[in-house]
matplotlib code that plots the C-alpha trace (Angstrom):
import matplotlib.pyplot as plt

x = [-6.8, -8.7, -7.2, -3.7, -4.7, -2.7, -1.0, 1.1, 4.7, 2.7, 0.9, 4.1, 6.3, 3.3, 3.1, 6.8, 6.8, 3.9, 5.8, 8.7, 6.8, 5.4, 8.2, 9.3, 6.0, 5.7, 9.0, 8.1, 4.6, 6.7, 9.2, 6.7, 5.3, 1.6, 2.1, 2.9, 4.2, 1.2, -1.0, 1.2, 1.5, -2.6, -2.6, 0.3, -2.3, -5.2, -3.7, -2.0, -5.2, -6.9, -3.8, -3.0, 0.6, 1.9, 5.0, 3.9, 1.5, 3.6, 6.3, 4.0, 2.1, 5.7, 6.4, 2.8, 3.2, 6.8, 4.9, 2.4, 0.0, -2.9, -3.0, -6.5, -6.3, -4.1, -5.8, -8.6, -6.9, -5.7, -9.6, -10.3, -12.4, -11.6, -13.5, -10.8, -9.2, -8.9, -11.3, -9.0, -7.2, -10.5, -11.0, -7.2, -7.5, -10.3, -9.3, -6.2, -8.3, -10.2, -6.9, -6.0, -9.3, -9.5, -5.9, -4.0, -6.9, -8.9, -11.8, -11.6, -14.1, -12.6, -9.5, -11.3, -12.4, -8.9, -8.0, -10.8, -10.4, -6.4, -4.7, -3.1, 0.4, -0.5, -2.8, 0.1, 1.8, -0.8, -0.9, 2.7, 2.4, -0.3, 2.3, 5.0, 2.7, 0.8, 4.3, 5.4, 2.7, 3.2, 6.7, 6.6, 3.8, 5.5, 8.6, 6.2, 4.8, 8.6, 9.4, 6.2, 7.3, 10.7, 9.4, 6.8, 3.7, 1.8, 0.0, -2.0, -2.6, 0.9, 3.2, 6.8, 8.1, 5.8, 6.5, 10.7, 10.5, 8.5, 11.1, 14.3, 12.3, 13.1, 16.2, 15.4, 12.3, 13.4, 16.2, 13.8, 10.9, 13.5, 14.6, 10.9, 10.2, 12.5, 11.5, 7.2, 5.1, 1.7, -0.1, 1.2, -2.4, -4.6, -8.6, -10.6, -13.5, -16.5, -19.0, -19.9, -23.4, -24.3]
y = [5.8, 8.0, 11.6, 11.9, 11.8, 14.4, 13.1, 14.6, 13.9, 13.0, 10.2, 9.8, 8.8, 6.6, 4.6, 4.4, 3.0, 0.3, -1.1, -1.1, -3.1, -5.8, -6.2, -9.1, -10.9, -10.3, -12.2, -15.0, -15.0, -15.4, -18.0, -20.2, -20.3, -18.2, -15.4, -15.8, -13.0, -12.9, -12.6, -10.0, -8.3, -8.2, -6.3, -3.6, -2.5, -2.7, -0.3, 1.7, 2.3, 3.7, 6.3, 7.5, 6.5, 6.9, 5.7, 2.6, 1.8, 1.6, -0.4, -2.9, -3.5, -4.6, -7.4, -8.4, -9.2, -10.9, -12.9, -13.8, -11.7, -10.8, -7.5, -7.6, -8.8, -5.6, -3.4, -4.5, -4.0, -0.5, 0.9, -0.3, -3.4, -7.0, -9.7, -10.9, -11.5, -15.4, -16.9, -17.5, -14.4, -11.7, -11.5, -10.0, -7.5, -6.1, -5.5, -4.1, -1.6, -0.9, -0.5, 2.4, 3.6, 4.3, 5.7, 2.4, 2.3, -0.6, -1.4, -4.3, -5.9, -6.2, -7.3, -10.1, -11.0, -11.5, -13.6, -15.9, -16.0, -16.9, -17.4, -14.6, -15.6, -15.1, -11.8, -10.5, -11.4, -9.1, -6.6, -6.5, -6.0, -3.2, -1.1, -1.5, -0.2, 2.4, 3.9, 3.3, 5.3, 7.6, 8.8, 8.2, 10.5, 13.8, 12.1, 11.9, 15.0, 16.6, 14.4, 15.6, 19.2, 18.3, 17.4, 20.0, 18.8, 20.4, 18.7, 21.6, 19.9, 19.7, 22.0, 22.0, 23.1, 20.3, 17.3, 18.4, 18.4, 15.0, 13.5, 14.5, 13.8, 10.2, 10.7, 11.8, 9.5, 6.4, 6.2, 7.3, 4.9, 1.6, 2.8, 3.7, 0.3, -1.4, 0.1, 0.6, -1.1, -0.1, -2.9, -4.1, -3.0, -0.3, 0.1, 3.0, 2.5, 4.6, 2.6, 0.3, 0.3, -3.2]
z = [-12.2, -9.8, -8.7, -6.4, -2.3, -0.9, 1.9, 5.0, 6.2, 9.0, 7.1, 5.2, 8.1, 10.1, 7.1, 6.7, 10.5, 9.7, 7.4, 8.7, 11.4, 9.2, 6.1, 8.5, 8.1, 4.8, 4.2, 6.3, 4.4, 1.3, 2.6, 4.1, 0.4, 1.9, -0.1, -4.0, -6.0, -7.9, -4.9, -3.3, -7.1, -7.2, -3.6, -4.6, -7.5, -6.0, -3.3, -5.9, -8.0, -4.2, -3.9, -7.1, -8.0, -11.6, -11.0, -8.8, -11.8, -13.6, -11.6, -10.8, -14.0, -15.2, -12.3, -12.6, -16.3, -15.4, -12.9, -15.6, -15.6, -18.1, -19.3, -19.2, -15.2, -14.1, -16.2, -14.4, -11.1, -11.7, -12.4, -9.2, -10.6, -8.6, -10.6, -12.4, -9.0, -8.0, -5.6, -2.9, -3.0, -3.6, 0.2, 0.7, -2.1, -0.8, 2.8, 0.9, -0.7, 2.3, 4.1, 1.6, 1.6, 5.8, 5.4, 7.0, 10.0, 8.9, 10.5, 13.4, 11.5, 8.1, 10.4, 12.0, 8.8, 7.0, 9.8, 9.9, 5.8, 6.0, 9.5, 11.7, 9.7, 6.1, 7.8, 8.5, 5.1, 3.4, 5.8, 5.7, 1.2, 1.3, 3.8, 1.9, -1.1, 1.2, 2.1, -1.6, -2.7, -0.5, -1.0, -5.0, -5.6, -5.0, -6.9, -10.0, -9.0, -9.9, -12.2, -14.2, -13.5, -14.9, -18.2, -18.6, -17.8, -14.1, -11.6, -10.6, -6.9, -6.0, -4.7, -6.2, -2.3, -0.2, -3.2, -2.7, 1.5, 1.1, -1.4, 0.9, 4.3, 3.9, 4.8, 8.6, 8.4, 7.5, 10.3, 12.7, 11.7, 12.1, 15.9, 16.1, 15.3, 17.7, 20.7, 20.3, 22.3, 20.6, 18.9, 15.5, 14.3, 15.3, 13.9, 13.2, 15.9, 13.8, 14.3, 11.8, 9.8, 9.4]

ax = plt.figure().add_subplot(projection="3d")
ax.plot(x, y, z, "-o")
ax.set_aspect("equal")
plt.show()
């Protein structure tokens, strides 16, 4: 797994108030049979293997093996490589990792692309999966961060103080991001406008 990103409360409550923007569509996604578990399991680690997230890795290797799972496949998936990935789904996984990679601001592009790959309603299904991960492993690396400190071992690009505000910010954050939620305006999903080489 590649190094930690260090990440803001800043980053940590905008990605808190995506997903709580799409975890509706991600249900729907899932009810309307669009989204398996397996397909949403593939995106949480190719998202956790982008940020960094011990504890997420280790989370979701074990509901990817209880969905049936190969070892080999999430192993795979965690050192970033996608070829064991099914055909069908390969196109989601990477805009999920490209969704990590830009920080949640895809380009419009890659967008466009998901879209014209799997409808707007299963989109939104898998944007809805890599922002529950993104916030995911957001929040739980400054959790592992203390729980490493805890039993000994450092992570010498944490701070004990900035990993114990992030850990007990959620509870202002996460109240704030659901009334956020039901009263923005701003567009369910915003790109990064960098112009594109093609």
């Amino acid at each position: 797994m590649i190094k930690t990103k260090k990440k803001s409360i800043e980053q940590l409550y905008s990605y808190l108030f995506d997903a709580s923007r799409t975890i509706n569509q991600l249900r729907k996604a899932k009810k309307n049979k669009l989204i398996s578990m397996q397909f949403i399991e593939r995106i949480m680690l190719a998202v956790t293997e982008v940020n960094g997230c011990e504890i997420c890795s280790y989370g979701h290797t074990k509901i990817a093996l209880e969905q049936g799972m190969s070892e080999e496949e999430i192993q795979m998936l965690l050192s970033g490589e996608t070829s064991g990935v099914p055909t069908d789904q390969l196109h989601a996984v990477m805009f999920a990792q490209h969704y990590a990679d830009t920080e949640g601001k895809p380009s419009e592009a890659a967008w466009e692309k998901l879209v014209q790959e799997y409808g707007l309603e299963r989109s939104y299904g898998i944007l809805g999966a890599t922002r529950m991960i993104m916030f995911g492993n957001t929040y739980l690396v400054p959790v592992g961060n203390i729980k490493d400190r805890l039993t000994g071992k450092k992570n010498l690009d944490s701070s004990i103080i900035n990993d114990l505000i992030k850990t007990i910010s959620i509870i202002v954050l996460l109240p704030t991001a659901v009334i956020h939620t039901l009263f923005t305006k701003e567009p369910l999903i915003s790109f990064n406008h960098v112009a594109q080489v093609q």
